[in-house]
MIDOSE-1310 file (N, C-alpha, C; in nm, 2 decimals, decimal comma, always signed):
residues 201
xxxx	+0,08/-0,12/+0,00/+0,00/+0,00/+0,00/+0,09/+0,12/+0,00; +0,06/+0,23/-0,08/+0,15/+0,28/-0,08/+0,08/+0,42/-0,01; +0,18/+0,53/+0,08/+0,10/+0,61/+0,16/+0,07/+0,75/+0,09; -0,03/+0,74/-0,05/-0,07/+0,84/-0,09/-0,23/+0,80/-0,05
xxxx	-0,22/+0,69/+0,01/-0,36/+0,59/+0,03/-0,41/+0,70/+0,12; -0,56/+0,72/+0,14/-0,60/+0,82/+0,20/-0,77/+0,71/+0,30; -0,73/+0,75/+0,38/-0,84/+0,66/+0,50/-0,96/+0,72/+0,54; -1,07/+0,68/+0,49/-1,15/+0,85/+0,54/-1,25/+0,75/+0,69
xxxx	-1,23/+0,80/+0,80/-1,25/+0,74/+0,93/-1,36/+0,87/+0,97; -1,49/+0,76/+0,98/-1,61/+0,82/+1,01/-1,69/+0,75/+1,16; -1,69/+0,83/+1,22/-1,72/+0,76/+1,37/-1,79/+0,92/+1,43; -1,93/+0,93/+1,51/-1,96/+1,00/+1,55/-1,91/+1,05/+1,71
xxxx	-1,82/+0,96/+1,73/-1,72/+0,96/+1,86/-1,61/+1,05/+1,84; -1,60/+1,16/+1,86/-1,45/+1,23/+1,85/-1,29/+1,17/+1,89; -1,33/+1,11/+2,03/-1,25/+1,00/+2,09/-1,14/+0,89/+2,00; -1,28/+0,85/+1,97/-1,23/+0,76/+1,86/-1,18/+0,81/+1,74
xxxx	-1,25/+0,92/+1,64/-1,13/+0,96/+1,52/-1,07/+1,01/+1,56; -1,00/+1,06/+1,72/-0,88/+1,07/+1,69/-0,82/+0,98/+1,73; -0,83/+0,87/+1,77/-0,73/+0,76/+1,84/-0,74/+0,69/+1,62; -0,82/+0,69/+1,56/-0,76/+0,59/+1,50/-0,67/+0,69/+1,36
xxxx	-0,73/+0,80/+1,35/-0,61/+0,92/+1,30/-0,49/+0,91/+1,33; -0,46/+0,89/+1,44/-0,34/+0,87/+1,51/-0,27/+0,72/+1,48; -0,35/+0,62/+1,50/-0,32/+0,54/+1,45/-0,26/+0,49/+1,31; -0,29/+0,57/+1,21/-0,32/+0,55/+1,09/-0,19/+0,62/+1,04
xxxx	-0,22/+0,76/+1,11/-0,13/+0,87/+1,05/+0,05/+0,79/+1,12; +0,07/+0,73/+1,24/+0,16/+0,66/+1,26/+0,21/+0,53/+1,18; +0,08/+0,49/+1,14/+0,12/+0,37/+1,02/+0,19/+0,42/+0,89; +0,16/+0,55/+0,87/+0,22/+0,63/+0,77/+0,07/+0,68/+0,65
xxxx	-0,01/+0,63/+0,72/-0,11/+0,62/+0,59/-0,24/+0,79/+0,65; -0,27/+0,81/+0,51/-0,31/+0,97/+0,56/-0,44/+0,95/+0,59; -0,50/+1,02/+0,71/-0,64/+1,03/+0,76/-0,71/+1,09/+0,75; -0,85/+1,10/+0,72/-0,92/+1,22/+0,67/-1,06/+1,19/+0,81
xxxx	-1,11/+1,29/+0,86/-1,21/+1,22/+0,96/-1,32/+1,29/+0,96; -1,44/+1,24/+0,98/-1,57/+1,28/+0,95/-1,67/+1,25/+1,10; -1,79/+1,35/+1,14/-1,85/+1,31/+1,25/-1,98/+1,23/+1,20; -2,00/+1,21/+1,05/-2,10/+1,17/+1,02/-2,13/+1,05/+0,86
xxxx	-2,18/+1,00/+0,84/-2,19/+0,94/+0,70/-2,23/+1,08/+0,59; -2,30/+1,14/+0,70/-2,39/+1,23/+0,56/-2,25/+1,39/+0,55; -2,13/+1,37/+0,68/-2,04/+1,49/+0,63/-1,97/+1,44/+0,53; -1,95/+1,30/+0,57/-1,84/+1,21/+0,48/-1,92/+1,25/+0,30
xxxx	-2,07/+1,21/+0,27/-2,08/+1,21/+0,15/-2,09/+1,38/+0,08; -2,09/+1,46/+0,17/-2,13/+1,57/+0,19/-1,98/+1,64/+0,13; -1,88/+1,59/+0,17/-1,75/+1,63/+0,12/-1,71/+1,66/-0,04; -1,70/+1,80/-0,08/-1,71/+1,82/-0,20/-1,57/+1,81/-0,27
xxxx	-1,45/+1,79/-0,22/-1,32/+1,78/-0,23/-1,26/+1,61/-0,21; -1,34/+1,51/-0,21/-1,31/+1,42/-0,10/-1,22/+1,34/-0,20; -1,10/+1,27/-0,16/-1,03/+1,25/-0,26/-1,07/+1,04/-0,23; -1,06/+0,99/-0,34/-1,11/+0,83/-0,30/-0,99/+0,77/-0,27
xxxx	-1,05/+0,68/-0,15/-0,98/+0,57/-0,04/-1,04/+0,49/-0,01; -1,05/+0,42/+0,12/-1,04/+0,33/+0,22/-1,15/+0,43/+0,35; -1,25/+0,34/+0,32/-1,38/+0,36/+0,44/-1,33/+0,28/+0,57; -1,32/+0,38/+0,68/-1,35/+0,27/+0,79/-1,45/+0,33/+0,89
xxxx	-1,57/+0,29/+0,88/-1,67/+0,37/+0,93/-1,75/+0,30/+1,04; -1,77/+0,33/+1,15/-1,86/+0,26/+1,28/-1,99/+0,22/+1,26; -2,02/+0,09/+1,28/-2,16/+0,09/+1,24/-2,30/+0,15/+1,29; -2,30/+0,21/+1,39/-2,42/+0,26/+1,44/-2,40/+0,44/+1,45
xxxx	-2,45/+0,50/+1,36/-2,45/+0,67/+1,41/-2,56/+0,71/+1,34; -2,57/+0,82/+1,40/-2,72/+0,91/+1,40/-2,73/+0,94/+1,26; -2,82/+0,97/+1,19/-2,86/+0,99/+1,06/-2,89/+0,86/+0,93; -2,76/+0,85/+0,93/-2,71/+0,70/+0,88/-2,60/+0,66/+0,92
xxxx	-2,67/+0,49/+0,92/-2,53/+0,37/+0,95/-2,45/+0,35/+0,86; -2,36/+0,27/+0,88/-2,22/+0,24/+0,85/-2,30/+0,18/+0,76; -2,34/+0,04/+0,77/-2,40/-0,02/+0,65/-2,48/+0,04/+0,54; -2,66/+0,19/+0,56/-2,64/+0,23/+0,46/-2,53/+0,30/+0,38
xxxx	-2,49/+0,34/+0,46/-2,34/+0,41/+0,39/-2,28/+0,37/+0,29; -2,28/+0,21/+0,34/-2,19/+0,12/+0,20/-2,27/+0,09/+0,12; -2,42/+0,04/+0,16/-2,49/+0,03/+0,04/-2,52/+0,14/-0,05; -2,50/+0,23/+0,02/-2,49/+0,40/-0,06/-2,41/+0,42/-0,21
xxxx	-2,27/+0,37/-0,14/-2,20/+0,39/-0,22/-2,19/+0,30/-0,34; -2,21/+0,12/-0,31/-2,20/+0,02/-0,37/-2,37/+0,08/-0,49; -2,45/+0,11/-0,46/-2,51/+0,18/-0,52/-2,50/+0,30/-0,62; -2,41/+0,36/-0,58/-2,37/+0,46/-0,68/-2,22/+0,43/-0,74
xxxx	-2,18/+0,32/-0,74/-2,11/+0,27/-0,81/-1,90/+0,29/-0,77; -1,94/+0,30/-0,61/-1,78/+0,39/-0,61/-1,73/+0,21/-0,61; -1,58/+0,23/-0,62/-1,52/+0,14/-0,54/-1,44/+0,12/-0,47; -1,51/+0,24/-0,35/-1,41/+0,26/-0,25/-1,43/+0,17/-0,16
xxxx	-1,34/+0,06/-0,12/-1,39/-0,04/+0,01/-1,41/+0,02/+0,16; -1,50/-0,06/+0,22/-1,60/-0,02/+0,32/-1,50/-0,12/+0,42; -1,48/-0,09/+0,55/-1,46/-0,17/+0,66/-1,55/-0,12/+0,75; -1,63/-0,18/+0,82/-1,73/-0,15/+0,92/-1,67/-0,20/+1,09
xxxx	-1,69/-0,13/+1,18/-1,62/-0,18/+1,31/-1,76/-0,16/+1,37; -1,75/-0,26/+1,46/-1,90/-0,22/+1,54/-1,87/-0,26/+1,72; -1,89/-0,23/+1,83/-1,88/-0,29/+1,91/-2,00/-0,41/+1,97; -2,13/-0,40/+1,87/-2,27/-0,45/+1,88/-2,23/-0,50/+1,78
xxxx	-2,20/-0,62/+1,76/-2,17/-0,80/+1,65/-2,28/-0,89/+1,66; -2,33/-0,92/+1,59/-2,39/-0,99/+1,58/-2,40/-1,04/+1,45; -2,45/-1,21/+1,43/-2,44/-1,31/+1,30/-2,49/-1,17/+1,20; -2,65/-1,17/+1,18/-2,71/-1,13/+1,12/-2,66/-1,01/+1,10
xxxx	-2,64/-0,89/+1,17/-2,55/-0,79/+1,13/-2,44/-0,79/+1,05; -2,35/-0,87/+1,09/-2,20/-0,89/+1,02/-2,31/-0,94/+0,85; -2,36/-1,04/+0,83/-2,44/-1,10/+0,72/-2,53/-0,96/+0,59; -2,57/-0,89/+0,65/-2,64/-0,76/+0,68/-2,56/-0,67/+0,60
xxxx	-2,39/-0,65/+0,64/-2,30/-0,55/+0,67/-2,24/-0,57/+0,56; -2,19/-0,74/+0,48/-2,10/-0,81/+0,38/-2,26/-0,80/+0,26; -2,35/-0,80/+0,29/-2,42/-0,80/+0,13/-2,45/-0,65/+0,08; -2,40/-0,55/+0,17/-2,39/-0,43/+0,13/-2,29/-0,40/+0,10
xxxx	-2,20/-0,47/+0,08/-2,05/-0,49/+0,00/-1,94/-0,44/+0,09; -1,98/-0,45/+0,25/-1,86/-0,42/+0,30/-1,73/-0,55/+0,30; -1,62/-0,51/+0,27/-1,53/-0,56/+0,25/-1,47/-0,65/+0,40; -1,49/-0,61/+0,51/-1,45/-0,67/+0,63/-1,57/-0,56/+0,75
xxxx	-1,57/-0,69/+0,85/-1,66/-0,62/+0,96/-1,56/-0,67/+1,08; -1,55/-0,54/+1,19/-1,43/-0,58/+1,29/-1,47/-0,54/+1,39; -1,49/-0,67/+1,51/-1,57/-0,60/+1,65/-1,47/-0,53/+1,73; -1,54/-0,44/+1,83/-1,42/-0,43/+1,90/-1,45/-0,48/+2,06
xxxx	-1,33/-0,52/+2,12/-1,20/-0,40/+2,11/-1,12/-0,50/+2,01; -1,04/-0,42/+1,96/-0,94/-0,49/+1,86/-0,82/-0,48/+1,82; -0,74/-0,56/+1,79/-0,57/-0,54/+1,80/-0,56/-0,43/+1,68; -0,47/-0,32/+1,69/-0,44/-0,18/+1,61/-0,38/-0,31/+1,48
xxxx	-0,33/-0,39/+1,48/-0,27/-0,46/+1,34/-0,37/-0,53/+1,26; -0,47/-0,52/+1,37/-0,63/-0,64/+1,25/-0,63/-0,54/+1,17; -0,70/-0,43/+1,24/-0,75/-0,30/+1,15/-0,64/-0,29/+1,07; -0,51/-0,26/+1,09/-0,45/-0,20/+0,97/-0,44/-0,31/+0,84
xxxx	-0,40/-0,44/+0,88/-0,42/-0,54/+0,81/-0,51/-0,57/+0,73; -0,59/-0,51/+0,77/-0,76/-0,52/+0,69/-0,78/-0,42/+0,59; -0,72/-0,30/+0,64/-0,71/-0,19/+0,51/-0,62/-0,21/+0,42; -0,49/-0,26/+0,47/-0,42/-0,30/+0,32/-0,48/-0,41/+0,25
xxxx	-0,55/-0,50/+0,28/-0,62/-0,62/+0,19/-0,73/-0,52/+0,13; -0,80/-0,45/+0,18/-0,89/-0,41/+0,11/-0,86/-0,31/-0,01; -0,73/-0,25/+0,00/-0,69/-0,18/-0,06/-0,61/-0,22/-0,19; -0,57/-0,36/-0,18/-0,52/-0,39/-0,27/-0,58/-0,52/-0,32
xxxx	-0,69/-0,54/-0,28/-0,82/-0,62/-0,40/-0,94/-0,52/-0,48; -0,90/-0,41/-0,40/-0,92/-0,33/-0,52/-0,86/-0,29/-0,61; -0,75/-0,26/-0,60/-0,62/-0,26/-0,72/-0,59/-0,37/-0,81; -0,57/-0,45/-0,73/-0,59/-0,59/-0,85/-0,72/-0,72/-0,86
xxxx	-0,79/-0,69/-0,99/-0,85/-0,75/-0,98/-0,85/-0,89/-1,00; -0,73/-0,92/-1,07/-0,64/-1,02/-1,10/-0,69/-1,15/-0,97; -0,61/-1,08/-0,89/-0,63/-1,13/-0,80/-0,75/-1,20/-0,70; -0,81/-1,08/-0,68/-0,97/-1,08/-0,70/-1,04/-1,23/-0,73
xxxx	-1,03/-1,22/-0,90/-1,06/-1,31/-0,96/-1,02/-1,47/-0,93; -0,89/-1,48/-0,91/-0,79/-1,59/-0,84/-0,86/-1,67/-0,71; -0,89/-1,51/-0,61/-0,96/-1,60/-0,50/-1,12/-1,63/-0,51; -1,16/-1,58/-0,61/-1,29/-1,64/-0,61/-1,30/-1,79/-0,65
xxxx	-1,19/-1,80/-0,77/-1,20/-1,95/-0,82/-1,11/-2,04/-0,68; -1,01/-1,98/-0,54/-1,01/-2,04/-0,49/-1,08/-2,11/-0,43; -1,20/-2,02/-0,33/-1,28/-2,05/-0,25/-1,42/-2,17/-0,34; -1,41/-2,09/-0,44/-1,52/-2,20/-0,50/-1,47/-2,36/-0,50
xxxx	-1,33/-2,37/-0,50/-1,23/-2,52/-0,47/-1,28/-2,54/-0,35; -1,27/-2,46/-0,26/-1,29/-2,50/-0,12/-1,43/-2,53/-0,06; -1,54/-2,42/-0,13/-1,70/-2,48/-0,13/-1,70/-2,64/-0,18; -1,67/-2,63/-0,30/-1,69/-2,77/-0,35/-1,63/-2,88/-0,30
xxxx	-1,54/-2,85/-0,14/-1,47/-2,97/-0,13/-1,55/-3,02/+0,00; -1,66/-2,91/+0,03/-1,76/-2,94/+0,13/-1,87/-3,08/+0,14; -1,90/-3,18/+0,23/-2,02/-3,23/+0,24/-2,13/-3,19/+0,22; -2,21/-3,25/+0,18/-2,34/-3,21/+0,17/-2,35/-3,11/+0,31
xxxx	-2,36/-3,20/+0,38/-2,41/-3,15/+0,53/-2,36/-3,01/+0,58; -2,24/-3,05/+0,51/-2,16/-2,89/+0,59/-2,19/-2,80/+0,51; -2,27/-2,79/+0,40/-2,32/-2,68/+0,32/-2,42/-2,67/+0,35; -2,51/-2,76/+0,38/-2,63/-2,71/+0,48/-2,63/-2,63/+0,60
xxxx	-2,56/-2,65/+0,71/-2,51/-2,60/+0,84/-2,43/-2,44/+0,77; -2,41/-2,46/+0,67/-2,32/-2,32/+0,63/-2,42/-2,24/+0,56; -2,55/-2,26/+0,51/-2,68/-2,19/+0,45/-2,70/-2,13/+0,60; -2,67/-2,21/+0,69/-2,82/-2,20/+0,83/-2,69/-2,06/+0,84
xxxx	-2,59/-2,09/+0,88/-2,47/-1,98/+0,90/-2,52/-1,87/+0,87; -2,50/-1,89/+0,72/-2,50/-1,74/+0,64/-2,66/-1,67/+0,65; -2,72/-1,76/+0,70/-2,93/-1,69/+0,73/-2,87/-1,61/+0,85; -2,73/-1,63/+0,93/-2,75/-1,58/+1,06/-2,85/-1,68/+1,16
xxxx	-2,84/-1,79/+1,12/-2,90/-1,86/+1,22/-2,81/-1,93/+1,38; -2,92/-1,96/+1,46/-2,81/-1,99/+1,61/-2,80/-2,14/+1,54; -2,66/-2,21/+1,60/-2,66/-2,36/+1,63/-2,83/-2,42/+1,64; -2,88/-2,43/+1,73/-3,03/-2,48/+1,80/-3,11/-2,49/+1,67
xxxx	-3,14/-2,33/+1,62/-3,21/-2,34/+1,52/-3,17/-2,40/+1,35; -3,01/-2,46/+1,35/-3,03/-2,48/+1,26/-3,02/-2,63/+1,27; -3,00/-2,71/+1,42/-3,01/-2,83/+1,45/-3,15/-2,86/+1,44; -3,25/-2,77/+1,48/-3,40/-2,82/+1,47/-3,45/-2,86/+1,30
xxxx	-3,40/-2,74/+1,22/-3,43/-2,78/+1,10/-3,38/-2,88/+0,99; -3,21/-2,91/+1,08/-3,20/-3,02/+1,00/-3,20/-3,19/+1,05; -3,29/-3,14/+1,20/-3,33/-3,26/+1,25/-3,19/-3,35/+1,29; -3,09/-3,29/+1,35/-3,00/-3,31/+1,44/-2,92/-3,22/+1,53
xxxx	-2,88/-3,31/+1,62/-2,85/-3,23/+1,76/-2,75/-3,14/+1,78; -2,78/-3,05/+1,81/-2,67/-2,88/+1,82/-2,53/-2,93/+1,86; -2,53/-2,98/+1,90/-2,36/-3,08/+1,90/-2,31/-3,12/+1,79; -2,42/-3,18/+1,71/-2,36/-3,22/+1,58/-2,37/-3,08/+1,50
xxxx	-2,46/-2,98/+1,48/-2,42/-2,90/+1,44/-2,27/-2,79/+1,46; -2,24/-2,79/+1,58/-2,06/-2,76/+1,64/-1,98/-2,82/+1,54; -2,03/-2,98/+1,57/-1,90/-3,04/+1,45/-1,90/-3,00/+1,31; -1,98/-3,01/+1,28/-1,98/-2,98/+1,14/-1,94/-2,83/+1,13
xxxx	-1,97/-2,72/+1,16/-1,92/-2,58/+1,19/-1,79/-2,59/+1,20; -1,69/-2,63/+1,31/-1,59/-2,66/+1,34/-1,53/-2,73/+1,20; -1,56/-2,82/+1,09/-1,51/-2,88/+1,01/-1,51/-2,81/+0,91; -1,60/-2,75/+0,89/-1,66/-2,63/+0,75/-1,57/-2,51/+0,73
xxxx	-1,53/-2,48/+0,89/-1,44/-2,39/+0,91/-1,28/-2,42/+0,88; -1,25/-2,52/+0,92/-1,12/-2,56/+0,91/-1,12/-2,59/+0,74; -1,23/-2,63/+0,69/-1,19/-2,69/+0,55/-1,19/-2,53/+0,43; -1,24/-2,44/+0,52/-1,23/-2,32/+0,42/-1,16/-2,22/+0,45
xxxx	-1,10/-2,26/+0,59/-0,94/-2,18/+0,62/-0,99/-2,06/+0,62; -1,15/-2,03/+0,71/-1,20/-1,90/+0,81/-1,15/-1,94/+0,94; -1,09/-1,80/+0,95/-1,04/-1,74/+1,10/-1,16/-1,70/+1,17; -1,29/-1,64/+1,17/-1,42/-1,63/+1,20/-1,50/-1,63/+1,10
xxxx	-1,64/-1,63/+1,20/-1,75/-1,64/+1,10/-1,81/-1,55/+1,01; -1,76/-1,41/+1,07/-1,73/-1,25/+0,94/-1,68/-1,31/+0,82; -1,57/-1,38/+0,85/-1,42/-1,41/+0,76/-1,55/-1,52/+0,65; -1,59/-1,59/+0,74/-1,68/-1,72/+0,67/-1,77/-1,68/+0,54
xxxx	-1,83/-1,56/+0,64/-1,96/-1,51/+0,53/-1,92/-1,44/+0,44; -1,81/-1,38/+0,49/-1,71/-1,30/+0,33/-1,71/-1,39/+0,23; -1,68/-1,56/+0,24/-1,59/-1,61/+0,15/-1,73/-1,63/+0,06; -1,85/-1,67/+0,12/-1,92/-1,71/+0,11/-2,00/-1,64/-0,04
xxxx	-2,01/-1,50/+0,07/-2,09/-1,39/-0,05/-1,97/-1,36/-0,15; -1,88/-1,41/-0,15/-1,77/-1,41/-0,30/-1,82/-1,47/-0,40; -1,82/-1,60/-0,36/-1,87/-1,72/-0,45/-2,00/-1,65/-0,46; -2,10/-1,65/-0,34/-2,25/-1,65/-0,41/-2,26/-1,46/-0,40
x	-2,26/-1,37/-0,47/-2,31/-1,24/-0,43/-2,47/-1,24/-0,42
């Protein structure tokens, strides 16, 4: 990433854009900060980057935000942090094209980590392309079963309820989760549903 990369960090917490300005502007990468979604689109100068925007603030959220943009066609990637995580949210957060959802509290290297990937799968699409036909290797190397248990996943459903519907017991649902996981080489279930809405948008 190279540091003409420009970060536009929108968080209705003053607190917070400046702790992650600081953070950013220490990583070497430039920060631009906003108290709102609607100052952020509102910016008549705004030069394109790297969204990292909180998910819950007054007016609008982080997620219409991205859908906003994925809407009007930018392709500036979206990172959403939220301290309120949840399945369905994170699920919610990735079909409005955000690129990564990060709870907190969180190590200062996820986040930075996460903007350089996002920054440079937008640059190359090459690549892009590469991991889509990865992970499609990796769906296909799935059991039936564990593509079942990974639908119930991606609905945002609990273990319980996706053991009732497929008429086995939330234990066995663990395992298979636990196997689905390992076989698609997700670090979490964010990470999961990303790979997921790759393959399936």
């Amino acid at each position: 990433m190279t540091n003409d990369t420009v970060v536009h960090v929108i968080d209705d917490d003053a607190a917070v854009r400046d702790s992650l300005a600081f953070l950013l502007n220490t990583a070497g990468l430039k920060a631009e900060t906003y108290d709102s979604a609607v100052a952020f689109l509102s910016a008549t100068e705004r030069r394109p980057g790297c969204v990292v925007t909180d998910v819950r603030m007054p007016d609008m959220t982080g997620i219409e935000l991205a859908r906003r943009l994925q809407e009007g066609g930018s392709g500036e990637p979206v990172i959403v942090i939220t301290g309120h995580a949840d399945m369905a949210l994170a699920v919610e957060a990735l079909r409005a094209g955000v690129v990564d959802f990060i709870e907190k509290p969180f190590d200062d290297e996820v986040l930075l980590a996460s903007i350089r990937r996002a920054v440079a799968t937008v640059r190359d699409t090459t690549s892009a392309a590469a991991e889509r036909l990865e992970l499609a290797a990796r769906f296909n190397a799935l059991s039936g079963r564990e593509r079942d248990v990974l639908n119930g996943l991606v609905l945002g459903h609990a273990n319980k309820v996706i053991a009732y519907d497929l008429d086995i017991s939330p234990r066995t649902v663990e395992v298979y989760r636990a196997n689905l996981m390992t076989k698609m080489q997700a670090g979490s279930l964010s990470e999961l549903v990303r790979m997921y809405l790759t393959v399936h948008p």
